[in-house]
C-alpha positions in Angstrom: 216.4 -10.4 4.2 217.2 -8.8 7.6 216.1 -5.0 8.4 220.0 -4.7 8.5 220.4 -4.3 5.6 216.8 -2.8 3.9 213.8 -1.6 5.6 211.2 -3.7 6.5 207.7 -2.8 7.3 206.7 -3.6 10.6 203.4 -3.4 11.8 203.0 -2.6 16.0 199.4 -3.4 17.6 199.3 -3.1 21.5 196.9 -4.7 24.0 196.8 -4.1 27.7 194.0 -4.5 29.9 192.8 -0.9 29.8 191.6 0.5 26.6 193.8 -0.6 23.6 193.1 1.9 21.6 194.2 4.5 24.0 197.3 2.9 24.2 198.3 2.8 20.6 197.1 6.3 19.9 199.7 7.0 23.3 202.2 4.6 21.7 201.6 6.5 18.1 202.0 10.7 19.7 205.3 9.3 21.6 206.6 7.6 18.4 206.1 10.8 16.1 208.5 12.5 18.7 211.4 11.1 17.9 213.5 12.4 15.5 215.5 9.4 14.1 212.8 7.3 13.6 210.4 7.0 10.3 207.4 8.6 11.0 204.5 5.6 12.0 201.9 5.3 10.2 198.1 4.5 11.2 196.8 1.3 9.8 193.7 -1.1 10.1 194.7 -4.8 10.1 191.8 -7.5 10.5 192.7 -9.3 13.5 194.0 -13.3 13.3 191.5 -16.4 13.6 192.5 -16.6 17.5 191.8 -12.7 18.0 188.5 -11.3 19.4 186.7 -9.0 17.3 186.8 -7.3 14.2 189.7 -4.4 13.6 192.2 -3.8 15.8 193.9 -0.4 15.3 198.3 -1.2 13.8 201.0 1.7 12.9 203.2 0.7 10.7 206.8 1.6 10.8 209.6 1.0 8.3 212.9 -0.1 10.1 216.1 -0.4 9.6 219.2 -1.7 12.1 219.6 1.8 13.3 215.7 2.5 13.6 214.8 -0.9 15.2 217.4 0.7 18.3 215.8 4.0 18.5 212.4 1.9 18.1 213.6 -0.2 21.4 214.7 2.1 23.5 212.1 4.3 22.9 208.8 1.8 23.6 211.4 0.8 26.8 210.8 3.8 28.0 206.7 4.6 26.7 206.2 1.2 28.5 207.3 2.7 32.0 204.7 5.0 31.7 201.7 2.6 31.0 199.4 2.2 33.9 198.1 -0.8 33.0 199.5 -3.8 31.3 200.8 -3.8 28.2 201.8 -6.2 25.3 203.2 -5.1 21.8 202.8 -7.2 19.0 205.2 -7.3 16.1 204.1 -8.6 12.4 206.8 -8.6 10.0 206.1 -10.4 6.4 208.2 -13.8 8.6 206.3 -13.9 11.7 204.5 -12.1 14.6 206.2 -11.7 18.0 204.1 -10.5 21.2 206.3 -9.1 23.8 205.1 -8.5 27.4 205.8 -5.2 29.7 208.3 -6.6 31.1 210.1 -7.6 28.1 209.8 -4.0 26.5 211.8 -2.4 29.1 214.8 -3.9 27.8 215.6 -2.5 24.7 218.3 -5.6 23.4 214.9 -8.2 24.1 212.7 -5.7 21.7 215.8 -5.6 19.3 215.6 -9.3 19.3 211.5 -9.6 19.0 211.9 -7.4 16.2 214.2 -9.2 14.3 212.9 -12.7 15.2 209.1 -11.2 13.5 211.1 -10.0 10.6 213.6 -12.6 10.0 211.8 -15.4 11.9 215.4 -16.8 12.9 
């Protein structure tokens, strides 16, 4: 089932090599701006058996086609304004997609992140 045609959940976790949870609580004020876009929501996942420590801090967004743009053009921008580097994780229920700072300034390579960790292509 693609996010074209029914939300998915889609859970965002950033890491950069300042402090992480700065970034996402940066990531989360920036993403409750925009007015086309579900409102995220704060979540607690338990990190992966190759990831360090214990909680790492997730929003969760539902997306749809139309969101997933306004989702990508929005962390293309947030990213520009990151002083240190950053990487965005994706976890949809098919897959999990990390894409680099580089990556998330163009908006069509975030579209395509998203859909791969939701529809796992």
């Amino acid at each position: 089932m693609s996010f074209a045609e029914n939300p998915v959940d889609v859970a965002i976790s950033v890491s950069s090599t300042s402090d992480p949870g700065a970034e996402i609580r940066s990531l989360f004020r920036w993403l409750q701006r925009e007015d086309d876009l579900p409102m995220p929501k704060p979540a607690s996942a338990t990190p992966g058996p190759e990831d360090m420590g214990t909680v790492s801090e997730t929003l969760v967004i539902a997306l749809n086609s139309g969101s997933a743009v306004v989702l990508a053009t929005s962390l293309s921008v947030w990213v520009r304004h990151r002083t240190s580097d950053v990487k965005v994780t994706f976890r949809g229920k098919k897959g999990t997609v990390q894409v680099d700072a580089k990556r998330l300034q163009d908006p069509h390579a975030v579209v395509e992140a998203l859909r791969e960790a939701t529809e796992k292509l």
